[in-house]
N, C-alpha and C positions, 0 to 999 in steps of 0.2 A: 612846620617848616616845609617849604616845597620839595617836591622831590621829585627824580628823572623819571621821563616813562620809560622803561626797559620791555620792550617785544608786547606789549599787554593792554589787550582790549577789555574792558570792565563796563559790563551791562547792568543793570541794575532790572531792566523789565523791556518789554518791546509793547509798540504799539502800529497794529500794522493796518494803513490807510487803504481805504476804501476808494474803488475804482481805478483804471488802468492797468499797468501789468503786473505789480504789485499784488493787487486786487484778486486777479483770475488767474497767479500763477503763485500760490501759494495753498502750504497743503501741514499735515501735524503727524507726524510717526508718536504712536505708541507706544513706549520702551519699559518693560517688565525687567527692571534692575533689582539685582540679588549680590552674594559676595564668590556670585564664580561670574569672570567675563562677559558680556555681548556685543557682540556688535550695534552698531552704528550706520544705520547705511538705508540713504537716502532714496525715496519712490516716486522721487521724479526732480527734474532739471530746477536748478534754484544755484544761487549763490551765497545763501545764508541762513544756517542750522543753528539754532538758538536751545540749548538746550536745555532742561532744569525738571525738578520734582513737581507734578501736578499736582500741589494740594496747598491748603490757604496756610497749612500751619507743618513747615516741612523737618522731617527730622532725620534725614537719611545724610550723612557724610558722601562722598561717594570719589571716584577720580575716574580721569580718562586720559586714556595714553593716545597720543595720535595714529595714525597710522605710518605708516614705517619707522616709525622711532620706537622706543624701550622705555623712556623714562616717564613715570606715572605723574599726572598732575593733580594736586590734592586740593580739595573744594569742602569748604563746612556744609552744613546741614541750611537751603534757601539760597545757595549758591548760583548763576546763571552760568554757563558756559557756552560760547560761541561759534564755531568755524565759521569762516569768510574762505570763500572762494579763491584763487590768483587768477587776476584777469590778466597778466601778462603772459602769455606763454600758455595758458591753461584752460582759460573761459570757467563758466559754471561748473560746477557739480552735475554729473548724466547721472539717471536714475541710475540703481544698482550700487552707487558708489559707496564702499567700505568707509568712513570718516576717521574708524578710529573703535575702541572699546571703552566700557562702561564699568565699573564695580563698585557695590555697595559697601562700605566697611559692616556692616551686618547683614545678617542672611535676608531680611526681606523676606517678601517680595515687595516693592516698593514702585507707584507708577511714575513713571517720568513722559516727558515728552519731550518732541524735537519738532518746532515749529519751522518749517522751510519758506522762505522770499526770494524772490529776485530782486526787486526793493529794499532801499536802506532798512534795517529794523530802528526804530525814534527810539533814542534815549528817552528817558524817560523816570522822576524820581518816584520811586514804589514806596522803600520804608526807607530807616536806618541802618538796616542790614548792609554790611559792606559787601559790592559788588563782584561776582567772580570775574579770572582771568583766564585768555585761551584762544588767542586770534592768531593767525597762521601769516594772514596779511596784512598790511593798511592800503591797499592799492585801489581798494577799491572804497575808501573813504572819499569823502565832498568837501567837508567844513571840518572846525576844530573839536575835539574836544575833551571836557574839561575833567581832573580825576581829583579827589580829596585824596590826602595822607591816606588814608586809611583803607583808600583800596588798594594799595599796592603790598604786595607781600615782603616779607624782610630775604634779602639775600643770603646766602650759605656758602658752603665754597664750593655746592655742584650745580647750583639754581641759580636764576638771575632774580632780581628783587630790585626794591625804589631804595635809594641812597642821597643823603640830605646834602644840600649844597652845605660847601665849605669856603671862609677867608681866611684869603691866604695870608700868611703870616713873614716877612721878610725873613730869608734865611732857611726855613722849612719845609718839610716835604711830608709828603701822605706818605705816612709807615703801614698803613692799613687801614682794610674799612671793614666795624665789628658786624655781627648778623644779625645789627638793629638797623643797618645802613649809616654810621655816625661815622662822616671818616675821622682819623685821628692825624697829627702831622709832628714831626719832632727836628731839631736842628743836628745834623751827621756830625758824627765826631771824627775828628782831623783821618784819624787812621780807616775812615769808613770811604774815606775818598777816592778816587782813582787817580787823580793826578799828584796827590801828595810828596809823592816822592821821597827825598829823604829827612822833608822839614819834619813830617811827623815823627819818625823814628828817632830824632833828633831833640825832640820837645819844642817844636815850635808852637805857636799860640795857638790856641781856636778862642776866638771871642770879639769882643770888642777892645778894643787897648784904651785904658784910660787915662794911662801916662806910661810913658817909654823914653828911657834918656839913650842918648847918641852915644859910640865910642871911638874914644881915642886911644888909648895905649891897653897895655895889659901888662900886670903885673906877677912874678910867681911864684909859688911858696906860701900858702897860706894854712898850716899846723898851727891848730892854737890860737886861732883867731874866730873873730865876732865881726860880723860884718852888718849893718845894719841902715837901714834908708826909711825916712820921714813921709808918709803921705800925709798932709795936709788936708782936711776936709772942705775947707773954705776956697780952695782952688778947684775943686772938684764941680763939674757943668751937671754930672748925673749920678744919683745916688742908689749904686743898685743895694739890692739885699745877698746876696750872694757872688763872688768872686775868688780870684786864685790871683795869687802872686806867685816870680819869677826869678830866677839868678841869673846873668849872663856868664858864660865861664870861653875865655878864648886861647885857653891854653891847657896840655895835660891830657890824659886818657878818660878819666872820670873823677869823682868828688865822693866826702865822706860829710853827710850834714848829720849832725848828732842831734841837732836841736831848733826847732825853730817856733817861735812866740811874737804873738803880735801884742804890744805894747797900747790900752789907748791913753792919752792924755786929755787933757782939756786945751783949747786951741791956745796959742802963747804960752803954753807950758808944759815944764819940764818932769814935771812930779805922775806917776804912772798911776791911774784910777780903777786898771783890773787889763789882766792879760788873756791870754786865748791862744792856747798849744793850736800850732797848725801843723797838719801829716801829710806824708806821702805817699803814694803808690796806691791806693785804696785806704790810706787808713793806718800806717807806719808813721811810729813817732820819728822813723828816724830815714834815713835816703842813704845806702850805699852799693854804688854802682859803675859801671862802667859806661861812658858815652856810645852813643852810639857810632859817632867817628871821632876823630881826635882832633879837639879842641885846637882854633886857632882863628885871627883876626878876618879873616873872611869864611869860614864856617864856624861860626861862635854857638854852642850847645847851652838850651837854656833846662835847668832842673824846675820843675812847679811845683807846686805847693798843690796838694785837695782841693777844692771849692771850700772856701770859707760861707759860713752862713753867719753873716754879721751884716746888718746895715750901716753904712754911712751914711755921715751926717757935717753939716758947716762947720757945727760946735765943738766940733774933738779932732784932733790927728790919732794918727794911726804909724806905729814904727814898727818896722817889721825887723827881726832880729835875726841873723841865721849863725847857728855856730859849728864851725870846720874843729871838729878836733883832730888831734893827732894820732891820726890814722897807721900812721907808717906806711900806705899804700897808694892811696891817692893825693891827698892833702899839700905833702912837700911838694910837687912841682904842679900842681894845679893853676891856672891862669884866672884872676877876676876880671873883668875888662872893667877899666874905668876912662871917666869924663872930667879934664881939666876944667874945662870951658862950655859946656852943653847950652848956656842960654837959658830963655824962663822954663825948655823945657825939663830942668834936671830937676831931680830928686833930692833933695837936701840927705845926705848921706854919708858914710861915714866907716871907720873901723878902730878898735879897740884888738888888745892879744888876751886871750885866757874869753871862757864861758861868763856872758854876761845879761844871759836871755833872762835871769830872774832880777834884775835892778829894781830898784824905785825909783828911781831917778833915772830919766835917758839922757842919752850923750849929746853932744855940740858936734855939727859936722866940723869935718876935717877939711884934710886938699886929696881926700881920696875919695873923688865920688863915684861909687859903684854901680854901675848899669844894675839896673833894675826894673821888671815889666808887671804892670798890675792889670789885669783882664777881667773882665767881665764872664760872668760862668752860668 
């Protein structure tokens, strides 16, 4: 996979042309590299110090810090390392000039050299050794050019490094990029938000809605009751794998759910094929709590359910059952919002009084159809 160039010149070997100024102003430093310090420092005017181990078969690690910085640049054993001049501001290299220091990760002695141009040094492919990095400029580049994966180093969180292009994902965002360069991207949860306001504290949705019925009135007092709405599978455009279902409540302080079970059936039928406890709050079978504001027909408090890991499918419905027992605390004046009239978009749904989340048999809506939200998770 491609990856960005971050600050990093990567030579592989130099090859330097015969005649002109190139030619007659180019010259080779010496460098007797060991694992205490040396300098670096050029014996005559050049723009381009190429530096590396003089021997066909190199086994020396080594690093060079620049000069006036602190932080060490670490090179394997065949590694090339470059200075480039700044011709903005700066011009050449004058002889005398300090470049920076040299250190062997072993004592050596070890011989290195530093060949100096005024002229481009040619890229050039030597072996399959991945090329080193260490270029101060590009200003004084001409033309492009080109790096494989493999010369670039992996980033840390005090180095810069190559980092692999990423698609984007609707909805998502880069949570980080590991110290292979892979960035990663994740979708923010409601409360990660800054403008959320009071929908999250409240249970508003995060997802996609796959069905959502409208309300008209609200009812209150519900101790002792089973509340329960039909998703249909064969109405359904997308069939995810994981989901979370919803209560709307528009009346009351907060709600006591003892119980909640998702029923599936076979499509046109009433008879229950196998259920599926669904929890709250991470993982509670059971939800009792206080709203975050108090429930009412223009700020309605929806409770959800965990993420369900069930697939839907055309062939089955699905009835979700939630059951209010008698609490003594919430329950009696708690408000359900329901739907006289909502159109193709309601929820076939429904209530019974008494615990009926373990049936075989599911119910026939009524004329109480209960707001209910099923989301995508």
């Amino acid at each position: 996979m491609k990856r960005l160039l971050t600050e990093v010149f990567l030579v592989l070997a130099i090859a330097i042309g015969a005649g002109g100024q190139a030619n007659q102003n180019h010259g080779v430093l010496s460098i007797s590299v060991t694992n205490v310090a040396a300098n670096i420092t050029v014996d005559r005017d050049c723009n381009y110090v190429v530096v590396r181990e003089n021997s066909a078969s190199p086994t020396a690690a080594f690093s060079i810090t620049l000069a006036g910085t602190t932080t060490a640049i670490n090179l394997a054993a065949g590694q090339t390392f470059t200075f480039v001049a700044q011709r903005v501001g700066g011009g050449p290299y004058k002889s005398g000039t300090v470049l920076g220091t040299i250190v062997a990760t072993t004592s050596g002695p070890f011989s290195f050299i530093g060949v100096e141009t005024y002229g481009n040094p040619h890229v050039i492919a030597k072996s399959s050794t991945p090329a080193a990095s260490g270029v101060t400029s590009f200003n004084t580049r001409t033309g492009p050019v080109t790096f494989g994966a493999s010369d670039l180093p992996n980033p840390s969180s005090s180095t810069l490094g190559g980092v692999e292009s990423f698609a984007a994902v609707p909805h998502n965002f880069i949570t980080d990029i590991s110290t292979s360069g892979v960035p990663h991207a994740a979708r923010p949860a409601c409360a990660d938000l800054s403008d959320s306001g009071s929908g999250c504290s409240g249970g508003s949705a995060a997802g996609i809605p796959l069905a959502v019925q409208a309300m008209n009135s609200s009812n209150a007092g519900w101790s002792n009751f089973t509340i329960w709405a039909e998703l249909q599978g064969q109405m359904l455009s997308t069939f995810p794998t994981k989901w979370k279902a919803g209560l709307m409540f528009t009346a009351g302080t907060g709600v006591s759910l003892n119980k909640c079970r998702i029923l599936r059936t076979a499509a046109n039928s009433t008879t229950v094929l196998d259920s599926t406890t669904c929890t709250f709050d991470g993982g509670s079978n059971t939800h009792a709590a206080a709203f975050a504001n108090t429930a009412s027909a223009t700020q309605p408090q929806f409770v959800w359910t965990d993420p369900v890991s069930m697939t839907l499918d055309a062939a089955h419905n699905y009835w979700l059952y939630f059951y209010l027992n008698a609490d003594g605390t919430f329950n009696s004046s708690v408000g359900v919002a329901e739907c006289a009239s909502c159109g193709a978009v309601q929820l076939p749904s429904g209530h019974t009084s008494t615990d009926h989340t373990g049936d075989s048999t599911v119910g026939v809506a009524n004329d109480a159809l209960m707001v209910f939200r099923i989301d995508t998770n």
